[in-house]
N, C-alpha and C positions, 0 to 999 in steps of 0.2 A: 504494500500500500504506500510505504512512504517514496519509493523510489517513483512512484508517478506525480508526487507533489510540483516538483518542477517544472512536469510537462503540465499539469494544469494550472499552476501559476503562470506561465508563459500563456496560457492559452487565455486566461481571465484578464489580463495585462492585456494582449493582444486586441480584445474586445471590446475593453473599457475605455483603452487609451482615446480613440476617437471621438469616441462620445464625450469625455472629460474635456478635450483641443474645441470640440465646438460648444460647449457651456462654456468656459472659459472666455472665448471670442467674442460670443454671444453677451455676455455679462459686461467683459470689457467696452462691446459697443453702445450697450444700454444704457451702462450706467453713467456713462464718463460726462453728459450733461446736468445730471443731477451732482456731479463730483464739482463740474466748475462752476455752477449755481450756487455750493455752500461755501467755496474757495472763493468768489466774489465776494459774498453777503460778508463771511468774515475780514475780507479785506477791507469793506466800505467801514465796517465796524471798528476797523484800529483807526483808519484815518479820522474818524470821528473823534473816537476817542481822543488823540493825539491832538488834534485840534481846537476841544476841548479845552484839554488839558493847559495849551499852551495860552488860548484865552483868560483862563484863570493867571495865572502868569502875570499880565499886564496890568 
């Protein structure tokens, strides 16, 4: 029994791997407008802050 582990781990591997290359793809195309939508939002958010800040300042 265990000398066919390899060959069905090879074979599970073989199976998977595609299917995992296109979620992966899929996910990286999806999501990356939502990624620079929070990456914006947080960037307006220091510059405010910053701005702020330096208004108290004066």
């Amino acid at each position: 029994m265990f000398g066919f582990l390899g060959a069905m781990n090879r074979y599970v591997a073989g199976e998977s791997a595609p299917v995992a290359k296109d979620v992966v793809n899929y996910m990286g195309e999806n999501v990356q407008p939502g990624v620079k939508s929070i990456a914006r939002a947080v960037t307006e958010g220091i510059k405010e802050g910053l701005s702020e800040g330096q208004n108290l300042k004066k």
